[in-house]
TORPA-4810 file (N, C-alpha, C, O; in nm, 3 decimals):
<nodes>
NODE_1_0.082_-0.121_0.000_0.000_0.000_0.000_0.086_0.126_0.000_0.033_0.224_-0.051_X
NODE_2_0.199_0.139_0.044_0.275_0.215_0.068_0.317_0.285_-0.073_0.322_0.407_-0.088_X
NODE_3_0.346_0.191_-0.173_0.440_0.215_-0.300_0.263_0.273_-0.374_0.246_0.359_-0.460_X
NODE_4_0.202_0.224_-0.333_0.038_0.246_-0.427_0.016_0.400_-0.408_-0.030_0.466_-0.502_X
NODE_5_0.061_0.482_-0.245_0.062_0.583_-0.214_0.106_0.655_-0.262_0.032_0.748_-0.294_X
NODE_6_0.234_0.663_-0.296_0.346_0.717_-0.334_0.346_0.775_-0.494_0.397_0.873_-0.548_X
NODE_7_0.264_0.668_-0.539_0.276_0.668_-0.715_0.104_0.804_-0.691_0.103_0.924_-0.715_X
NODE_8_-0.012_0.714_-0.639_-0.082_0.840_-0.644_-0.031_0.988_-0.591_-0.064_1.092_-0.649_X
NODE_9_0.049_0.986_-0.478_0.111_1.150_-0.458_0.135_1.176_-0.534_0.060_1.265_-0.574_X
NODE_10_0.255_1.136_-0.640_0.286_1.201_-0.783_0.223_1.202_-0.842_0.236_1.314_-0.892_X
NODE_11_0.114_1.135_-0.907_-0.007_1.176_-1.009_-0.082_1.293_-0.949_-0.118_1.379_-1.029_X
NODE_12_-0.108_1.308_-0.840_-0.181_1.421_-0.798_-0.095_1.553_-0.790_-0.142_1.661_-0.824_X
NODE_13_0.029_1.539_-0.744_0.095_1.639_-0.755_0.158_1.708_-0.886_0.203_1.823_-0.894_X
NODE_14_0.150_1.594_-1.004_0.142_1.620_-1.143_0.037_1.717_-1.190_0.047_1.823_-1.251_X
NODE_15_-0.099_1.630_-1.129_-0.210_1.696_-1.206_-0.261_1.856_-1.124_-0.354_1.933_-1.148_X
NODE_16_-0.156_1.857_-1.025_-0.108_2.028_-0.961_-0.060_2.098_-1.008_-0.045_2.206_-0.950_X
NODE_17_-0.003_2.079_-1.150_0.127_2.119_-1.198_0.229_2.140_-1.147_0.297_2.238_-1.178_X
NODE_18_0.273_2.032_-1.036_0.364_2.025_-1.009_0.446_1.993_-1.082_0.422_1.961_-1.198_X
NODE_19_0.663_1.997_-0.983_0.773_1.930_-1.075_0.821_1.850_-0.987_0.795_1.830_-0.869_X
NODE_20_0.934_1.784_-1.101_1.035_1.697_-1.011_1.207_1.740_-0.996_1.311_1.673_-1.004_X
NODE_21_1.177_1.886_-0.969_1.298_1.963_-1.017_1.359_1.948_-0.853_1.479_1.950_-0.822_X
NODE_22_1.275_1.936_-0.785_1.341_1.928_-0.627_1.431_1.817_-0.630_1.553_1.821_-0.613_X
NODE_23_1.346_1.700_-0.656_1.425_1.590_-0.621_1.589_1.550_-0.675_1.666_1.459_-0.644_X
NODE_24_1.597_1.647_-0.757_1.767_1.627_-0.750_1.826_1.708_-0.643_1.938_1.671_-0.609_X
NODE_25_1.785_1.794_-0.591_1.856_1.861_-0.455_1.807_1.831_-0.367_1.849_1.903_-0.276_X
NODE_26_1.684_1.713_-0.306_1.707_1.625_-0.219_1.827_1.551_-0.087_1.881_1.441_-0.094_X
NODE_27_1.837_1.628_-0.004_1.940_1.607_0.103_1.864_1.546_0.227_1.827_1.607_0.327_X
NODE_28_1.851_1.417_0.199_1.822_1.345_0.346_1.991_1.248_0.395_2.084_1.195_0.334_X
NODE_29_1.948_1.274_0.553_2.042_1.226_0.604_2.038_1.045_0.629_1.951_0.988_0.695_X
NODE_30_2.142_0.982_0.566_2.190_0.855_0.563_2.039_0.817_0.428_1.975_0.713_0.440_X
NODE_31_2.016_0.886_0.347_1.970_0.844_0.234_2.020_0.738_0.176_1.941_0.693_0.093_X
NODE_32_2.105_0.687_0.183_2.212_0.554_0.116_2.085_0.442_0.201_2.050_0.348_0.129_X
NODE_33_2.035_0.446_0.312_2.043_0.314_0.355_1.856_0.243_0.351_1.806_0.133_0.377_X
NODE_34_1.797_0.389_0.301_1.635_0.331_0.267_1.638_0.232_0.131_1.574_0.127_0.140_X
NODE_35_1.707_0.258_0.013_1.710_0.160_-0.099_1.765_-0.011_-0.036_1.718_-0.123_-0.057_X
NODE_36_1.882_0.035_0.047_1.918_-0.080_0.120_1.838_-0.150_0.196_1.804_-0.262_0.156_X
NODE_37_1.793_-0.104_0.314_1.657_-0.169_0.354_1.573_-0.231_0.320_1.519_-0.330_0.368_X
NODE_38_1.542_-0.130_0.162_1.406_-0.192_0.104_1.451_-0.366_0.058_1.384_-0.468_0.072_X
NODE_39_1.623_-0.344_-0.013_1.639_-0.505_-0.106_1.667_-0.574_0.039_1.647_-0.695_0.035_X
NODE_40_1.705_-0.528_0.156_1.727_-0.663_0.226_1.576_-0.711_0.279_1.547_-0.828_0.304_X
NODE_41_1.494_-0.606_0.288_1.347_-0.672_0.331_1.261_-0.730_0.211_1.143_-0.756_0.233_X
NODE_42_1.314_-0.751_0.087_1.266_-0.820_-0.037_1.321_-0.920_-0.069_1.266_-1.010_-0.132_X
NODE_43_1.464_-0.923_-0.023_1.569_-1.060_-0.034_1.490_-1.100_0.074_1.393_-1.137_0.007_X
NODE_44_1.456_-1.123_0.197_1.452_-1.216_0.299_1.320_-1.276_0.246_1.299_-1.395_0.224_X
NODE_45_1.211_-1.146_0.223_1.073_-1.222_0.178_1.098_-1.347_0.118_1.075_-1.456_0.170_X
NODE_46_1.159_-1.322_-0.024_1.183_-1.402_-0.156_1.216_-1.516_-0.104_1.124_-1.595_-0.127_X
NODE_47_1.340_-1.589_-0.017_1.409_-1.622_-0.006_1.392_-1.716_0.161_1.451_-1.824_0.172_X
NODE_48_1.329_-1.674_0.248_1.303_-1.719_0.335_1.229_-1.850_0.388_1.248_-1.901_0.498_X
NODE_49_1.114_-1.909_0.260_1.085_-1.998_0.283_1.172_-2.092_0.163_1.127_-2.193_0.108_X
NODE_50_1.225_-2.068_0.153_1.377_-2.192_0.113_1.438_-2.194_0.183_1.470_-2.312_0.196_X
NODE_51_1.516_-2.102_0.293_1.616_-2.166_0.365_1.577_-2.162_0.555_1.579_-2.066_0.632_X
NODE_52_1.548_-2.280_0.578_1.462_-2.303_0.703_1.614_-2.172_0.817_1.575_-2.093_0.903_X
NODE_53_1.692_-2.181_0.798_1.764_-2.075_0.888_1.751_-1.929_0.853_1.773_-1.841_0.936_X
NODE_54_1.716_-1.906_0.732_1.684_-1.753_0.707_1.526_-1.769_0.775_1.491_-1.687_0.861_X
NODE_55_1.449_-1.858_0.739_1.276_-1.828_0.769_1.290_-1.804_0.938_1.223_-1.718_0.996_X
NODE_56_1.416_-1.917_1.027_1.376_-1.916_1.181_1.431_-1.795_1.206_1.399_-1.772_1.322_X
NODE_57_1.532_-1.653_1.144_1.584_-1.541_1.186_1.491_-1.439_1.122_1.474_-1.336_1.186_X
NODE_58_1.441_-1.450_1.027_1.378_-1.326_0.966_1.278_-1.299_1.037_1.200_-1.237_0.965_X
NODE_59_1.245_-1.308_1.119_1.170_-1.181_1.180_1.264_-1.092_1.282_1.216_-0.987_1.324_X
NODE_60_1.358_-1.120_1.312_1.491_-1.091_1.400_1.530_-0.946_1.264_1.533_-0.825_1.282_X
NODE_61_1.553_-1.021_1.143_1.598_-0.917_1.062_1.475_-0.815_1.024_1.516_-0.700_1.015_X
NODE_62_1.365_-0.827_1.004_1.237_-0.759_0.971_1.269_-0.627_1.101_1.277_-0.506_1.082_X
NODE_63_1.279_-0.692_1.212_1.259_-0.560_1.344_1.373_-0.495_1.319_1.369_-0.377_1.353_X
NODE_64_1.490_-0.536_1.264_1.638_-0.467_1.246_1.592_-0.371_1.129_1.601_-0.250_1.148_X
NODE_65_1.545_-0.420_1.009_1.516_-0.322_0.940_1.440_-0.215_0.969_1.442_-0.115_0.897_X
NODE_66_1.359_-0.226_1.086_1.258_-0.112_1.084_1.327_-0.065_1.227_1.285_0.028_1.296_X
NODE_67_1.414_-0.129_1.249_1.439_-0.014_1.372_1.581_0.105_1.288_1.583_0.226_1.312_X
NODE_68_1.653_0.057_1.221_1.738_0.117_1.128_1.652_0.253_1.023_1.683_0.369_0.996_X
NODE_69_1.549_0.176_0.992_1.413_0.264_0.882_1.365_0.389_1.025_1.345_0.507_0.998_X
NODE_70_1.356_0.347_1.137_1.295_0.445_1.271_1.377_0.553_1.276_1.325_0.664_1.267_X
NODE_71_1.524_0.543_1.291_1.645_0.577_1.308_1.654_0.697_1.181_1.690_0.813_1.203_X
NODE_72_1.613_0.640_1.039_1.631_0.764_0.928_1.548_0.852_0.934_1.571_0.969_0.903_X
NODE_73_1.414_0.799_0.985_1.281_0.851_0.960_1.338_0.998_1.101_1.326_1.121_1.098_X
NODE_74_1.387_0.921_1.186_1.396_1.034_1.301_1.533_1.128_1.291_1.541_1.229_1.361_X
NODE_75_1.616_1.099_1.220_1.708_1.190_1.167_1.660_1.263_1.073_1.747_1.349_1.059_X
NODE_76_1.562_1.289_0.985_1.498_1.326_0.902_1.365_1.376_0.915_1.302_1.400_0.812_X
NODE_77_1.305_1.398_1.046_1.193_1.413_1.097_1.151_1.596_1.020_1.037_1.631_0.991_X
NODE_78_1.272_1.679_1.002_1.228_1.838_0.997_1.133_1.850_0.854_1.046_1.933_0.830_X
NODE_79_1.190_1.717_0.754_1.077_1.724_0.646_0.947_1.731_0.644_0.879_1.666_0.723_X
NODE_80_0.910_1.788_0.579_0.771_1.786_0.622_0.669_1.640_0.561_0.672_1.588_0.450_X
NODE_81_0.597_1.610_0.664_0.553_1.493_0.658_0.637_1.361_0.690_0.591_1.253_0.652_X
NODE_82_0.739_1.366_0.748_0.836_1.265_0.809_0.763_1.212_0.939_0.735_1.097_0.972_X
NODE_83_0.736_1.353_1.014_0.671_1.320_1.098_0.583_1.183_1.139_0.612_1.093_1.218_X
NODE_84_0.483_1.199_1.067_0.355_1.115_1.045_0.403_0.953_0.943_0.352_0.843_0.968_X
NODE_85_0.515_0.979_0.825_0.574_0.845_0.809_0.613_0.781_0.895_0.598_0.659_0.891_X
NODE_86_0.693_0.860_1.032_0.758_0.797_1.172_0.646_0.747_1.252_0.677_0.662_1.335_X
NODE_87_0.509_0.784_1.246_0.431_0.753_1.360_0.357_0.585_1.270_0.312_0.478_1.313_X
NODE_88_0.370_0.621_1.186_0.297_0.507_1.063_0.385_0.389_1.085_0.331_0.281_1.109_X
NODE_89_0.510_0.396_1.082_0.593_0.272_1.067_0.616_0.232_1.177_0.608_0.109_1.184_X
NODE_90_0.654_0.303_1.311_0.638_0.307_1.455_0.518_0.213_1.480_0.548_0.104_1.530_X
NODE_91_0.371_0.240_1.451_0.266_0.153_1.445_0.317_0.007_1.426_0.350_-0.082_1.505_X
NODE_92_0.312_0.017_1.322_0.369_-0.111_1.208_0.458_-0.209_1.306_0.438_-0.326_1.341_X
NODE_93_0.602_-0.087_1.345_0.720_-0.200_1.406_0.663_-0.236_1.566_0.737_-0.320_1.618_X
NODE_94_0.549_-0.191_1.657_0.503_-0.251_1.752_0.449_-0.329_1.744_0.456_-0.413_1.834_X
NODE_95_0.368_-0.348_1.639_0.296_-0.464_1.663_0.365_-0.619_1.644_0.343_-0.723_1.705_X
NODE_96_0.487_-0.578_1.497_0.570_-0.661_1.445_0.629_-0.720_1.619_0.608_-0.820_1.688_X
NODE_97_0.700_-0.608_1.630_0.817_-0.690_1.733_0.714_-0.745_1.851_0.776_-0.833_1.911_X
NODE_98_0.590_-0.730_1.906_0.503_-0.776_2.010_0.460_-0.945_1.986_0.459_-1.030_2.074_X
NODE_99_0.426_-0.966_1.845_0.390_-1.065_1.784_0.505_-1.119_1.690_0.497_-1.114_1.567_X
NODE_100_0.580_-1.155_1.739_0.741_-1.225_1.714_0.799_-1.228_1.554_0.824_-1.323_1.479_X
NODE_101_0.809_-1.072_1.534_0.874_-0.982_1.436_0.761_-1.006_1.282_0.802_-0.958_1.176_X
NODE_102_0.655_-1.063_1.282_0.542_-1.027_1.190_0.425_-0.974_1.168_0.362_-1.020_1.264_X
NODE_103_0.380_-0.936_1.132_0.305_-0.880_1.090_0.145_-0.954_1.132_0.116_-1.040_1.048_X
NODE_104_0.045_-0.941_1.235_-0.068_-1.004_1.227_-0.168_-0.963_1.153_-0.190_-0.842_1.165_X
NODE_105_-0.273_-1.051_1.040_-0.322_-0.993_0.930_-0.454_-1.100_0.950_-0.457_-1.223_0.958_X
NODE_106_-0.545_-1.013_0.954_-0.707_-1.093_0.976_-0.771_-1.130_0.874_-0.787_-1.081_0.762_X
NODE_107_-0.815_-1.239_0.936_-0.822_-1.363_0.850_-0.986_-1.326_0.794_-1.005_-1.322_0.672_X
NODE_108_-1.081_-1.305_0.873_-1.182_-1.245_0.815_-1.163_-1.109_0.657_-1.225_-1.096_0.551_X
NODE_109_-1.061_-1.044_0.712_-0.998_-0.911_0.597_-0.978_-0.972_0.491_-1.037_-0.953_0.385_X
NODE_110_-0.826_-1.112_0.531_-0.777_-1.192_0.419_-0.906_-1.268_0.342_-0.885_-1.341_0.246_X
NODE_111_-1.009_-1.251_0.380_-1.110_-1.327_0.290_-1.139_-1.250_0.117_-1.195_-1.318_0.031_X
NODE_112_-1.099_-1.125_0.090_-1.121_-1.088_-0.011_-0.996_-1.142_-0.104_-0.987_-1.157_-0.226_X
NODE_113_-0.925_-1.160_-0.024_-0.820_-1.192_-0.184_-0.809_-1.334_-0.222_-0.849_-1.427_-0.153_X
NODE_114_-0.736_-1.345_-0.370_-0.728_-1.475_-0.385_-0.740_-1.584_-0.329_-0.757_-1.559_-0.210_X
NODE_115_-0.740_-1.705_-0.348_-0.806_-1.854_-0.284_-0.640_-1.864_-0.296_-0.548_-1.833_-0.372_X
NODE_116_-0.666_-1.927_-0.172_-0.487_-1.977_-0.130_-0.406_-1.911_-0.012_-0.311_-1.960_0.049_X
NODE_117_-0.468_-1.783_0.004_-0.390_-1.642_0.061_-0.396_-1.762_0.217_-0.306_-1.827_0.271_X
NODE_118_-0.573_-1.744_0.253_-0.582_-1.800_0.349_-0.553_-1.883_0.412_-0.579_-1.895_0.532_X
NODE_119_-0.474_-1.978_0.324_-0.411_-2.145_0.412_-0.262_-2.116_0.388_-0.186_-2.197_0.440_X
NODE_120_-0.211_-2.022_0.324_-0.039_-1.885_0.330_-0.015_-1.904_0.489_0.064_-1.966_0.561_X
NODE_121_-0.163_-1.785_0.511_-0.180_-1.727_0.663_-0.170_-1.852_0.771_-0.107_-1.851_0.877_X
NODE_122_-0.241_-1.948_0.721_-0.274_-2.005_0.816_-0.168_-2.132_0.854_-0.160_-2.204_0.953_X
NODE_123_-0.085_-2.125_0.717_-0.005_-2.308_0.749_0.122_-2.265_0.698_0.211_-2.340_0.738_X
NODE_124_0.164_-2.170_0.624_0.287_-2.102_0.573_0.388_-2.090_0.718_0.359_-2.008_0.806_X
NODE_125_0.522_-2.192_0.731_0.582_-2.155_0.847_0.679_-2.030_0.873_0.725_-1.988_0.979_X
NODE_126_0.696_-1.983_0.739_0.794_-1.840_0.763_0.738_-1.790_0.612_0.714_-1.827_0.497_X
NODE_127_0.735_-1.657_0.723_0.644_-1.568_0.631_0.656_-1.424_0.710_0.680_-1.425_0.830_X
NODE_128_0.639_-1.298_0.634_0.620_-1.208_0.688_0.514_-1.161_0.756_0.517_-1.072_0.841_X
NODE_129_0.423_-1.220_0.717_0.298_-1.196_0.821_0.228_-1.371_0.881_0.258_-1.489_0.860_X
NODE_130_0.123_-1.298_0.961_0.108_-1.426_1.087_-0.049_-1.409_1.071_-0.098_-1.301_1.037_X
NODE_131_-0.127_-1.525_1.100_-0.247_-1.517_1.126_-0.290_-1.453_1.274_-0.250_-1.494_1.382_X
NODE_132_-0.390_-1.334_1.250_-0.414_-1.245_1.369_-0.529_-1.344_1.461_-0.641_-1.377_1.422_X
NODE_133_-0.461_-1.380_1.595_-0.532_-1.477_1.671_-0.585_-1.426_1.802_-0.562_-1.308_1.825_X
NODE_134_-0.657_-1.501_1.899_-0.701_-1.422_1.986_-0.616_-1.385_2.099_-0.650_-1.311_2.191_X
NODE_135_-0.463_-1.464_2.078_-0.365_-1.411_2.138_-0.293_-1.348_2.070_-0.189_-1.320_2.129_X
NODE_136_-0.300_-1.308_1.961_-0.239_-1.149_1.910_-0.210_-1.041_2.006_-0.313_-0.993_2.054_X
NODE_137_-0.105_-0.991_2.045_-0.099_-0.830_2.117_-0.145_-0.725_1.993_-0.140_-0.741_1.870_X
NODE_138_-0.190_-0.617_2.071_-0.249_-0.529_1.991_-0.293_-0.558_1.851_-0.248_-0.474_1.774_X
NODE_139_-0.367_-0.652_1.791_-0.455_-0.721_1.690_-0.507_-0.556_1.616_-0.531_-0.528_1.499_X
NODE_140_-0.509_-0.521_1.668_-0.590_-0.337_1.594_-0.471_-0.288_1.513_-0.481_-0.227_1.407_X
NODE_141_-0.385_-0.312_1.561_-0.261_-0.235_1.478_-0.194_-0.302_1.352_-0.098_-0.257_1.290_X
NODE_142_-0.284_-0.456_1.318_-0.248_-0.534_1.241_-0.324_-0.501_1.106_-0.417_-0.426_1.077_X
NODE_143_-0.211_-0.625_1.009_-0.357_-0.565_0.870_-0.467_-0.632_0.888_-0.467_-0.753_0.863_X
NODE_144_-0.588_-0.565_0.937_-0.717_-0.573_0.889_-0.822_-0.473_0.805_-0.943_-0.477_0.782_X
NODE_145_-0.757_-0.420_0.786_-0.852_-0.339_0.674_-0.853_-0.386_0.572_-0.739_-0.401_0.527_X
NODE_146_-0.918_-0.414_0.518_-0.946_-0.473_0.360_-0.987_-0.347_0.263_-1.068_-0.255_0.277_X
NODE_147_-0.877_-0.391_0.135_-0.972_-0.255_0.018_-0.950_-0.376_-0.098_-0.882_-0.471_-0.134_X
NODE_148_-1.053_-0.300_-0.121_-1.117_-0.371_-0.265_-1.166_-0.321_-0.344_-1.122_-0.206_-0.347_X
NODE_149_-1.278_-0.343_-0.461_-1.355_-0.276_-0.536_-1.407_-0.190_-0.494_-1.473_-0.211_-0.392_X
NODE_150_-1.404_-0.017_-0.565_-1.357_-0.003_-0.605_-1.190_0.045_-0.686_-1.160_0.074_-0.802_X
NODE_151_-1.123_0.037_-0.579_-0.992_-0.034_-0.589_-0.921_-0.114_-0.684_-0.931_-0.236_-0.679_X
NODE_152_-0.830_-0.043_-0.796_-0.766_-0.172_-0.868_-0.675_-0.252_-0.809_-0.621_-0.330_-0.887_X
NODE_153_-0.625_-0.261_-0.641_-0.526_-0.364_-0.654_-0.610_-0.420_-0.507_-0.613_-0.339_-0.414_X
NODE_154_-0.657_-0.515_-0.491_-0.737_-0.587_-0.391_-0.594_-0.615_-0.313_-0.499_-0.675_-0.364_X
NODE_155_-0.599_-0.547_-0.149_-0.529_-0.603_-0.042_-0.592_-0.553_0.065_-0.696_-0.488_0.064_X
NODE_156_-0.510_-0.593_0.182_-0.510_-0.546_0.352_-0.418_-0.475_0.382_-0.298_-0.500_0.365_X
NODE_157_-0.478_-0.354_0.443_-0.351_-0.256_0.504_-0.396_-0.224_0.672_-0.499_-0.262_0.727_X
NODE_158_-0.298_-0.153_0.726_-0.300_-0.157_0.884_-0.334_0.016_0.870_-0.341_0.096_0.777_X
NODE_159_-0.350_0.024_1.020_-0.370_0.172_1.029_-0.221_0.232_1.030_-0.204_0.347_0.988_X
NODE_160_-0.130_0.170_1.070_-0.009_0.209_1.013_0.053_0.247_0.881_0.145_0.329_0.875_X
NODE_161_0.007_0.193_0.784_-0.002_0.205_0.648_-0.110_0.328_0.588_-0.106_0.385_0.479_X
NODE_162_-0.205_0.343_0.697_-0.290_0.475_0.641_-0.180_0.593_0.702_-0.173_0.706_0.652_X
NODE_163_-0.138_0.571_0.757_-0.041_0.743_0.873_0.052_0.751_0.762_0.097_0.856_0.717_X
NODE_164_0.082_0.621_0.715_0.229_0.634_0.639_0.227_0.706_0.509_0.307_0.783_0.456_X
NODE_165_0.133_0.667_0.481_0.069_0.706_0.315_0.028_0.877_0.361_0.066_0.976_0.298_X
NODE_166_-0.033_0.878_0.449_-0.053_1.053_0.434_0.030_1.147_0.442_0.026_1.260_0.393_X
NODE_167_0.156_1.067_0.547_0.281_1.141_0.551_0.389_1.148_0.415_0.488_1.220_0.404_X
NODE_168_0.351_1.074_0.343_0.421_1.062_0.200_0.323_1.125_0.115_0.374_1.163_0.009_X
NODE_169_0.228_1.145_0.122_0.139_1.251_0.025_0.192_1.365_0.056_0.261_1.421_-0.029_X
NODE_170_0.169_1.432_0.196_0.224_1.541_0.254_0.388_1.600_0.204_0.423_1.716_0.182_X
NODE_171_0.465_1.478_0.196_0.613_1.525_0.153_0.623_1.523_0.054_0.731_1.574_0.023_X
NODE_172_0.555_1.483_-0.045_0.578_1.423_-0.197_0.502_1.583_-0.258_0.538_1.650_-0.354_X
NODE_173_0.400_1.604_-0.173_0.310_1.692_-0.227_0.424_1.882_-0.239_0.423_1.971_-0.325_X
NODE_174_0.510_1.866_-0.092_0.610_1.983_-0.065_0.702_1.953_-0.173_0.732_2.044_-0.250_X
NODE_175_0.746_1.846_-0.186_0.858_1.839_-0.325_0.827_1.896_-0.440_0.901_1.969_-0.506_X
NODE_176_0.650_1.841_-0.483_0.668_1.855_-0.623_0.648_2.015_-0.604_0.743_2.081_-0.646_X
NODE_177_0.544_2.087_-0.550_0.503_2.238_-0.521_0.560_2.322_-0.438_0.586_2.431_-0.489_X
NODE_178_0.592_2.307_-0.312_0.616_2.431_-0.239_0.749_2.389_-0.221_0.754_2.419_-0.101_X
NODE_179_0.821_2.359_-0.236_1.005_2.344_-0.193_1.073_2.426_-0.260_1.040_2.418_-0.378_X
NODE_180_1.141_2.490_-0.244_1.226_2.629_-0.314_1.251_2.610_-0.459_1.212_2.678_-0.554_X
NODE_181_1.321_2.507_-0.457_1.326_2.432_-0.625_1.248_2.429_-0.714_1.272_2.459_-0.831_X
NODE_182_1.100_2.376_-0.649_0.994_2.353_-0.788_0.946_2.459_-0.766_0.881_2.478_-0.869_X
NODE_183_0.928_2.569_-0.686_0.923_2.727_-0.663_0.950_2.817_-0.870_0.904_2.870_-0.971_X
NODE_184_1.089_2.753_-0.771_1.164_2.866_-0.878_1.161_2.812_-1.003_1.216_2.889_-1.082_X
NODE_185_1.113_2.698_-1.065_1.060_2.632_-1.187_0.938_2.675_-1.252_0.928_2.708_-1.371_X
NODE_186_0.852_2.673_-1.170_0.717_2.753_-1.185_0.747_2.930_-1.228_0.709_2.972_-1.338_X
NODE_187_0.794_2.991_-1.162_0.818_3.133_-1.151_0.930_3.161_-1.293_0.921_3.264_-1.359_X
NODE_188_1.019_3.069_-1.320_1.018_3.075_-1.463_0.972_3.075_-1.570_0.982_3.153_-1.665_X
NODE_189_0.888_2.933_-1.545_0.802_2.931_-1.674_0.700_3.006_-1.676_0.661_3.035_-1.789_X
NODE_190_0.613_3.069_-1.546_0.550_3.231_-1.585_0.604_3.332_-1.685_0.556_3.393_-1.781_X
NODE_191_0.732_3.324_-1.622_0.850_3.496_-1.671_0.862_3.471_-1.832_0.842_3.567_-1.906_X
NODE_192_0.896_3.335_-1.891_0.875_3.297_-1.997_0.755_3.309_-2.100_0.755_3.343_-2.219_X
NODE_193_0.661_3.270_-2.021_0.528_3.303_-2.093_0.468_3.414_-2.105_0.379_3.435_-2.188_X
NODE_194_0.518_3.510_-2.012_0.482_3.663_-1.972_0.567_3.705_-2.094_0.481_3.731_-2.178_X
NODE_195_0.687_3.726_-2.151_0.749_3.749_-2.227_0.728_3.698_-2.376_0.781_3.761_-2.468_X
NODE_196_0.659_3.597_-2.397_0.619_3.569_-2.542_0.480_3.614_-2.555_0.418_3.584_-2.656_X
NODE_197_0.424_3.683_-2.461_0.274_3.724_-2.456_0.325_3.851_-2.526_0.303_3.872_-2.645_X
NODE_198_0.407_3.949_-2.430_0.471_4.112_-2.460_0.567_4.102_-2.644_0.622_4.202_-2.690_X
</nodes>
C-alpha cells in the first residue's frame, strides 16, 4: 500500500502542476540506507521460505530493518511529513516486534483476496505476516482493513499504512510544489510566458 501511495502523490501532484525539479537537490540524512533496507526486506521475503535458517531469523531481521528505517525517519523528521511516516511505521514495528517480528493480518480481511492467501496465513511456516489470533498483542494495529472494489489492486492494510501514506502525500506533495526548487521552476516558466505574450 505504501508504494500504491506514493505513485498516487505524484499523479496528484502532477495533475497540480507540479515538478520533479526538487528531487535532484534532495538532502536526506543517511539516504544511502532506505534503498538498502528496502532489497534486504525483499531478499529475505523471496528467499526465506527456502532456507529453514533464514525463515527461523527473519523476523529478527524484519525488526532490524525497521528499527534502522525508525532511526532515518527520526534523523529526518524536519521534512515535512516525516513526521507522520515515523508515527505510521512506529505503528507497524510494535505490533511486528510484540507478535514475534510479523506482521498479524485478519483472516476475516484476508477473505477478499485470492483462494490460497488464506491457508499462506494459516499453514505457511515463515512468512512475513502471521495469522491475527485471539492471542495477538495489539490485533488493531495489524492488517485488517481490507480494500477492494472499487480499488484496482485488492489487499489489507494496517492503520499504520494509512499514517504512512498521508505522511508521503504530505512530503511528496512539498517536493513537487512548495520546496524552493519547484518554486523557482514555476516562476520561470511564468517569466517565460509573460514574455512571449509582450
Amino acid at each position: 500500500m505504501v508504494f500504491d501511495g506514493i505513485i498516487i502523490s505524484f499523479i496528484v501532484g502532477f495533475l497540480r502542476k507540479g515538478n520533479l525539479r526538487a528531487l535532484a537537490q534532495l538532502k536526506l540524512k543517511w539516504g544511502w540506507i532506505f534503498p538498502l533496507l528496502l532489497i534486504v526486506e525483499l531478499a529475505v521475503f523471496m528467499l526465506q521460505n527456502d532456507s529453514k535458517f533464514l525463515g527461523q531469523i527473519s523476523g529478527y531481521i524484519y525488526i532490524i530493518v525497521y528499527v534502522l528505517g525508525l532511526l532515518f525517519l527520526l534523523m529526518n523528521r524536519k521534512n515535512p511529513g516525516f513526521i507522520l511516516i515515523l508515527i505510521g511505521v512506529f505503528l507497524n514495528f510494535i505490533v511486528m516486534v510484540l507478535n514475534g517480528g510479523r506482521m498479524p493480518v485478519s483472516l476475516d480481511a484476508a477473505s477478499i483476496l485470492p483462494a490460497g492467501y488464506l491457508d499462506v496465513f494459516k499453514e505457511q511456516l515463515y512468512a512475513k505476516h502471521t495469522a491475527l489470533t485471539e492471542s495477538t498483542i495489539l490485533g488493531i494495529l495489524g492488517d485488517i482493513i481490507p480494500i477492494t472494489d472499487p480499488y484496482p489492486r485488492t489487499q489489507i492494510i494496517s492503520v499504520g499504512d494509512i499514517v504512512m501514506n498521508i505522511g508521503a502525500f504530505l512530503f511528496i506533495q512539498y517536493l513537487m510544489l512548495r520546496h524552493p526548487a519547484a518554486k523557482n521552476e514555476q516562476k520561470t516558466s511564468l517569466s517565460i510566458k509573460g514574455g512571449e505574450a509582450k
